[in-house]
C-alpha positions as CSV (number, residue, x, y, z in Angstrom):
1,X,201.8,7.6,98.8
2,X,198.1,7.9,98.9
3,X,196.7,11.7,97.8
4,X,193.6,13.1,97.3
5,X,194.9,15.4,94.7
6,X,195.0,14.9,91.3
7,X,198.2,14.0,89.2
8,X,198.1,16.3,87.8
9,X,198.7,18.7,90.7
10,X,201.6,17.0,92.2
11,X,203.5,16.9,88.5
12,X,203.3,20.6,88.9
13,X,204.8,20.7,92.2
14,X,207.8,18.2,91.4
15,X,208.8,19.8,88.3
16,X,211.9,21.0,88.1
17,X,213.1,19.6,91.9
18,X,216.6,18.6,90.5
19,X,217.4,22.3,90.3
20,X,216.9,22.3,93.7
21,X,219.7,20.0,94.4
22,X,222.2,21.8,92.5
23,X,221.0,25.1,92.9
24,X,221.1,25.5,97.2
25,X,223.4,24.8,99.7
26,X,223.0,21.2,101.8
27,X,219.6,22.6,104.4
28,X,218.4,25.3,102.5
29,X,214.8,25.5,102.1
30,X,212.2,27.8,100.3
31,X,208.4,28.1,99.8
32,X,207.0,27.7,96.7
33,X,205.5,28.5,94.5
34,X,205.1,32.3,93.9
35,X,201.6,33.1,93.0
36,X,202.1,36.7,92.1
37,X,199.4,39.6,92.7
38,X,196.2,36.9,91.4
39,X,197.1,34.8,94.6
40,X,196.6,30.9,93.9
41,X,194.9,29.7,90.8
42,X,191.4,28.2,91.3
43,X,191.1,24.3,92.2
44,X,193.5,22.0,94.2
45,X,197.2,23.5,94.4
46,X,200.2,22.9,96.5
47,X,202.5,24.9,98.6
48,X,205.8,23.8,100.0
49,X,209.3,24.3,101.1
50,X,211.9,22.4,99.0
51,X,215.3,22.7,99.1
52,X,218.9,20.4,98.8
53,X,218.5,18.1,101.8
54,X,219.0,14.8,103.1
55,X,216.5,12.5,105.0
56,X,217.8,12.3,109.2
57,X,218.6,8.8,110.3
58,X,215.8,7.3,112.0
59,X,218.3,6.1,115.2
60,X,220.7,9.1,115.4
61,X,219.3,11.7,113.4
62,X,222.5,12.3,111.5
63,X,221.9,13.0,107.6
64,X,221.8,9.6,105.3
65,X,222.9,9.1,102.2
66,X,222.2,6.5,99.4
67,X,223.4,3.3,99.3
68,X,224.8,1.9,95.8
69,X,222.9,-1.1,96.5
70,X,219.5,0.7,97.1
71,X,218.3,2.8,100.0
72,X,219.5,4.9,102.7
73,X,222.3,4.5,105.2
74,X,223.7,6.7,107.9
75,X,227.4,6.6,107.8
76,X,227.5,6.9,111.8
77,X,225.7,4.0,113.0
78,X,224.7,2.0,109.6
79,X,220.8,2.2,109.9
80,X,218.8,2.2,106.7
81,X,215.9,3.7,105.6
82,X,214.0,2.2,102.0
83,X,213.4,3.8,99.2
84,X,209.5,3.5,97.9
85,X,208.6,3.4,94.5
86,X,207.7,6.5,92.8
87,X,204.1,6.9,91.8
88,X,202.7,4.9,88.4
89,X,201.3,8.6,87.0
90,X,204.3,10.4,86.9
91,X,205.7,11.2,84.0
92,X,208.9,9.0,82.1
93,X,210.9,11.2,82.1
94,X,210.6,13.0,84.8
95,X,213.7,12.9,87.0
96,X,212.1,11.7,90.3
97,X,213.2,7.9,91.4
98,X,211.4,7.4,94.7
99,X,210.5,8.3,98.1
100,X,211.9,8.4,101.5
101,X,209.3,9.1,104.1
102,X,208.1,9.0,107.9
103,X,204.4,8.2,106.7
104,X,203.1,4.8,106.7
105,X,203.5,2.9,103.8
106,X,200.4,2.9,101.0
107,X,197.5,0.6,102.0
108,X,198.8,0.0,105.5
109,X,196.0,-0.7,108.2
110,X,195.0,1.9,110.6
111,X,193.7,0.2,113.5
112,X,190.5,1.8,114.6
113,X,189.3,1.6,118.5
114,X,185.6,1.6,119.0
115,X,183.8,4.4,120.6
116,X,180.9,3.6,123.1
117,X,178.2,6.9,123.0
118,X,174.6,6.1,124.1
119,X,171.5,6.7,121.8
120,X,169.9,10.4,121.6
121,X,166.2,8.3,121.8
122,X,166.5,5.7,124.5
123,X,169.5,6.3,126.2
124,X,171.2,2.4,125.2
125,X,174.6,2.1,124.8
126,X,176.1,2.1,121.2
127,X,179.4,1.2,119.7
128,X,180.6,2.9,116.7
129,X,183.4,1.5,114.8
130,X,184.1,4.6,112.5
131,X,182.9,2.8,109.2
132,X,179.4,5.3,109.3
133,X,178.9,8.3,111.0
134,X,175.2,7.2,111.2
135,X,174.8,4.1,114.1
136,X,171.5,2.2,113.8
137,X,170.7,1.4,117.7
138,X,169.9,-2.0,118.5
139,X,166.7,-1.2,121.1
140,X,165.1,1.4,119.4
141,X,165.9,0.7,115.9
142,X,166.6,4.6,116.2
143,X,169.7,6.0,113.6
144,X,171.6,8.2,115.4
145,X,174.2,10.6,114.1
146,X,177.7,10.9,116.0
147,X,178.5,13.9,117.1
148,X,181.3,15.8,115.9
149,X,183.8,15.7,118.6
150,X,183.1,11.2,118.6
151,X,183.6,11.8,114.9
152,X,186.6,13.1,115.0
153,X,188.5,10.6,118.0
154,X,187.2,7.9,115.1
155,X,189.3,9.6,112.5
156,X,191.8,11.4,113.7
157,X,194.3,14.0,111.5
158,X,197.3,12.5,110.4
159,X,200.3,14.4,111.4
160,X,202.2,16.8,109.0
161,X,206.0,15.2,108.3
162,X,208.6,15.9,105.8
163,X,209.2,13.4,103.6
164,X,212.1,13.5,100.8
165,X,212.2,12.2,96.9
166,X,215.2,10.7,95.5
167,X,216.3,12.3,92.3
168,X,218.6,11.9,89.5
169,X,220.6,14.7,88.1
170,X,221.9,14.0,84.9
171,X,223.6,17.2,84.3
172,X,225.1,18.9,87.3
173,X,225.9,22.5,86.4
174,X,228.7,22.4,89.2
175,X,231.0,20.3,87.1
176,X,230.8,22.5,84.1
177,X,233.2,25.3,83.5
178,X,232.2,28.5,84.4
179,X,229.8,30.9,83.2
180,X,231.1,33.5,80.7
181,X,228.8,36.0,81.5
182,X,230.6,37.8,83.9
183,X,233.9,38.2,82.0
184,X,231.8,39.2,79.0
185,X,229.1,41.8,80.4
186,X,231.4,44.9,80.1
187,X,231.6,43.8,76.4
188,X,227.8,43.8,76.0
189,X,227.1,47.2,77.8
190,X,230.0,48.4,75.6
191,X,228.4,47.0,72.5
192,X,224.8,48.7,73.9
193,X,226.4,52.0,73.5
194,X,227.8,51.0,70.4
195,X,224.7,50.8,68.6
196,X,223.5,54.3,70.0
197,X,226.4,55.7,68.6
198,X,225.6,53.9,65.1
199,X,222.8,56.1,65.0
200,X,224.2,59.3,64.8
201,X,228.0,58.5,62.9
202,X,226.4,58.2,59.2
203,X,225.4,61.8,60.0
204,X,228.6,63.1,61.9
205,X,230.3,61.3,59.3
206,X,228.9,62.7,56.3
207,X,229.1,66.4,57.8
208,X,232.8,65.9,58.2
209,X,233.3,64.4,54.6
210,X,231.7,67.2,53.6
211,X,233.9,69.8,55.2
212,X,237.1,68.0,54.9
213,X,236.4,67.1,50.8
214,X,236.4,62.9,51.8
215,X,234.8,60.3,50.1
216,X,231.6,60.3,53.1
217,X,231.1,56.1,52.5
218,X,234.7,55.7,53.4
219,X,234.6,58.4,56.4
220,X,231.3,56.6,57.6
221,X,232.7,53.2,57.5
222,X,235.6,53.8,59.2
223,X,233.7,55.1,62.3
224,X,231.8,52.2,62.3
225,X,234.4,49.8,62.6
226,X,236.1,52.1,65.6
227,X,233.1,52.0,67.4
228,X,232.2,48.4,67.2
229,X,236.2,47.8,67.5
230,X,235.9,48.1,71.0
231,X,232.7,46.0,72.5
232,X,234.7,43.4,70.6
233,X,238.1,44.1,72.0
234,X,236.3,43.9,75.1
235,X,234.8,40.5,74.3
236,X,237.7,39.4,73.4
237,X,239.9,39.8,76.6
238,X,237.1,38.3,78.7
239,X,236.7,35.7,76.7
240,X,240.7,35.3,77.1
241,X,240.3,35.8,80.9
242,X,238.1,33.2,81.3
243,X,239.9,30.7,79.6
244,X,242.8,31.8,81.8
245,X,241.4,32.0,85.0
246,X,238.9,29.2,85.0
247,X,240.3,25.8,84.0
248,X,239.6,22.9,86.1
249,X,243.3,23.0,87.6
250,X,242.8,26.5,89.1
251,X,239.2,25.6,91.1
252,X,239.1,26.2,94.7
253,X,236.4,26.9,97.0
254,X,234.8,30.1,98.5
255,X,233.7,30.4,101.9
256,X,231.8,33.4,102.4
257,X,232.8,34.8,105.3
258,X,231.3,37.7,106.8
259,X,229.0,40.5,106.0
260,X,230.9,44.2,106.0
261,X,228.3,46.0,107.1
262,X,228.0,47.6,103.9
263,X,224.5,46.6,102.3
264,X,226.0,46.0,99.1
265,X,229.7,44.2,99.9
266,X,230.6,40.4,101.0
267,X,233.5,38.7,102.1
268,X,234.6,35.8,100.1
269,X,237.7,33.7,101.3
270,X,239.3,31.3,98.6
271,X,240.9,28.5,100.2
272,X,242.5,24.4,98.7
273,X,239.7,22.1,98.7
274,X,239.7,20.8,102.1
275,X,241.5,23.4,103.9
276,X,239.7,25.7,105.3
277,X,242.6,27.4,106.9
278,X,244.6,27.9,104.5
279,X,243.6,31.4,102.8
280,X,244.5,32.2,99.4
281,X,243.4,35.5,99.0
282,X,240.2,37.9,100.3
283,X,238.0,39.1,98.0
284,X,235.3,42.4,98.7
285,X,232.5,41.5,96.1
286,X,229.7,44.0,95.8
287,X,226.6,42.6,94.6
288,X,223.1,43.6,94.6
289,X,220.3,43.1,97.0
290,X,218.9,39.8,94.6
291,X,222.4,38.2,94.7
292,X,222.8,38.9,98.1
293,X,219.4,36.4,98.7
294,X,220.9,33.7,96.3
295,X,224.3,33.9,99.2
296,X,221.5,33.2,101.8
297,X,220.4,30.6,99.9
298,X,223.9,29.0,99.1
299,X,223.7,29.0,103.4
300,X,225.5,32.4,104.2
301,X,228.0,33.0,106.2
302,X,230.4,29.9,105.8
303,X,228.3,28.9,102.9
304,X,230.6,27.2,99.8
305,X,230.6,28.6,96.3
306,X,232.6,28.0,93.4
307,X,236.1,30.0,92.8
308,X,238.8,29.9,90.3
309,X,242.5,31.6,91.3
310,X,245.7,31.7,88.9
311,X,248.3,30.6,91.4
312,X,250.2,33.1,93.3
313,X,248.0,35.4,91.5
314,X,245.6,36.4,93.8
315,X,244.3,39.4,91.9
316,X,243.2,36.8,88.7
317,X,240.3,34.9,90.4
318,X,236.4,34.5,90.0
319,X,233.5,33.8,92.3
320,X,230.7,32.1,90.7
321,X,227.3,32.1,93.2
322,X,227.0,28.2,92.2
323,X,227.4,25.5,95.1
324,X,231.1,24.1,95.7
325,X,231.2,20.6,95.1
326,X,235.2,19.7,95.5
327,X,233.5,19.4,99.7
C-alpha cells in the first residue's frame, strides 16, 4: 500500500495490534492513540480505530476467515479475498503477515479523463490531461493555470475504507491458566498492613519485655512472625484456590448478561461451552468504573469472558475479564 508517511510512522501505529486480537471481543473497536494533555506530537502521526475484527465478504458481507492454503474465504458462499504482502520496511519481527483491503492494489492505473477548459487570453479550447496544473495553449502560446475546481475533477480524493492486517499471535493469553492476581490481592493488602505494623512492634515489643521481665529480642521476633503469619496464610489459600478452581477441566464461559442498575454491579451467567441455556450458576460481580469499560470492550451485554466453576459448586468459581475462546 502506497503512503506518504514515513515508516517510521506506520511502525508506531501497528505496534502492538496482536493485543488487539486477544484483548477485545469479535467487532470491538477503539481510537487510538491517546495523546494525553500535549495533544499530538509534532510531524506526521496517525489516528485510528483498531480492534479484533474480520474483513466482510466481498459477495455477502458475512465475516471471512483465513484459509490454510492462503487467503480469505467466507464459509457461506466460498468467495475469497487475497492476502497482499506486508510492506518491505517493516520490521522482522514484527507480527504483521499482510493485508486485506478494498483499495486498489499498489501501482495500479488510475485512468484519467481529460478536461476541456478554454484559455484565460484568447478564449481557444484546451485539454488538460491532469499531468500539469499549468496548460501551454496551442494559439496563443499563453500558459494558463487550471483553476481549482478543474484541478480537483483531474484528481479526485480517494475514498476513506477500512482495510484489515493479518496477524500472528504466537502467544494467546486465552489458553493460559488464569491470572493469580485476584486470588492473591487480599494477601498483598494484608502484607501492606503488615509492614506498617513492623514499624511500631520493635517498640511495643520492647515496652512489654520491659514490664513483663522477657528477653525483648525474643518478644520482638515473635510479633513479627504473627504479623507477617497472616499476609502469607492468606497467600497461601489463594494460591490453593486457584489451583482448585481453575484447571483446564473446570473452564466454562461467561455471558454477561445484564446490567443491575447499580453503577458498580454486573451480571455474569456461567454456562458449558456451547450451551447457552444451560445455566450453571449467577454471579453479582462489582467492579469499578475502568473494569466496567474493559466489559464494553469484551462487547457487553452477551459479551464472552472466561470462567472457571468446581462442579456442582457453584459458590467456587472465577471470572476473568479475558475473551472466551472455547466459542
Amino acid at each position: 500500500m502506497e503512503s506518504a508517511l514515513p515508516p517510521s510512522v506506520w511502525d508506531e501505529a501497528l505496534r502492538g495490534v496482536e493485543k488487539d486480537v486477544v484483548q477485545f471481543a469479535p467487532g470491538y473497536l477503539r481510537h487510538g492513540p491517546e495523546w494525553g494533555e500535549g495533544g499530538p506530537p509534532p510531524g506526521p502521526h496517525v489516528e485510528w480505530q483498531r480492534g479484533h475484527d474480520a474483513p466482510p465478504c466481498p459477495r455477502c458481507q458475512r465475516p471471512m476467515r483465513l484459509a490454510p492454503q492462503g487467503g480469505c474465504v467466507c464459509a457461506a458462499c466460498g468467495a475469497g479475498r487475497a492476502i497482499l504482502p506486508k510492506p518491505p520496511w517493516l520490521p522482522p519481527d514484527s507480527p504483521v503477515r499482510g493485508f486485506v483491503s478494498d483499495e486498489p492494489a499498489v501501482h495500479e492505473e488510475r485512468p484519467l479523463e481529460p478536461v476541456q477548459v478554454a484559455c484565460t487570453r484568447c478564449g481557444a479550447p484546451l485539454v488538460a490531461d491532469g499531468s500539469s496544473r499549468i496548460v501551454p495553449c496551442g494559439y496563443c502560446s499563453a500558459r494558463v493555470a487550471l483553476p481549482d475546481a478543474v484541478w480537483a475533477a483531474l484528481h479526485p480524493p480517494r475514498v476513506k475504507r477500512r482495510w484489515w492486517l493479518v496477524v500472528y499471535v504466537a502467544d494467546d493469553p486465552r489458553r493460559g491458566p488464569a491470572d493469580t492476581k485476584s486470588f492473591t490481592r487480599l494477601a498483598e493488602r494484608a502484607l501492606e498492613v503488615a509492614m506498617i505494623l513492623a514499624l511500631l512492634v520493635p517498640i511495643a515489643g520492647i515496652i512489654f519485655a520491659y514490664e513483663r521481665h522477657l528477653e525483648p529480642a525474643r518478644v520482638v521476633l515473635g510479633s513479627l512472625l504473627c504479623v507477617f503469619s497472616v499476609p502469607l496464610a492468606m497467600w497461601l489459600h489463594g494460591r490453593w484456590l486457584h489451583s482448585r478452581i481453575c484447571r483446564p477441566e473446570h473452564e466454562v464461559v461467561g455471558r454477561i448478561a445484564v446490567d443491575l442498575g447499580d453503577p458498580s454491579a454486573v451480571e455474569v451467567l456461567l454456562t458449558p461451552p456451547g450451551q447457552p441455556a444451560v445455566i450453571l450458576t449467577r454471579l453479582i460481580l462489582k467492579y469499578s468504573n475502568e473494569r466496567r469499560r474493559r466489559l464494553v470492550e469484551l462487547g457487553g451485554e452477551n459479551g464472552k469472558v472466561r470462567a472457571w466453576m468446581i462442579p456442582e459448586k457453584p459458590k467456587k468459581s472465577h471470572v476473568e475479564l479475558v475473551p472466551s475462546v472455547l466459542e
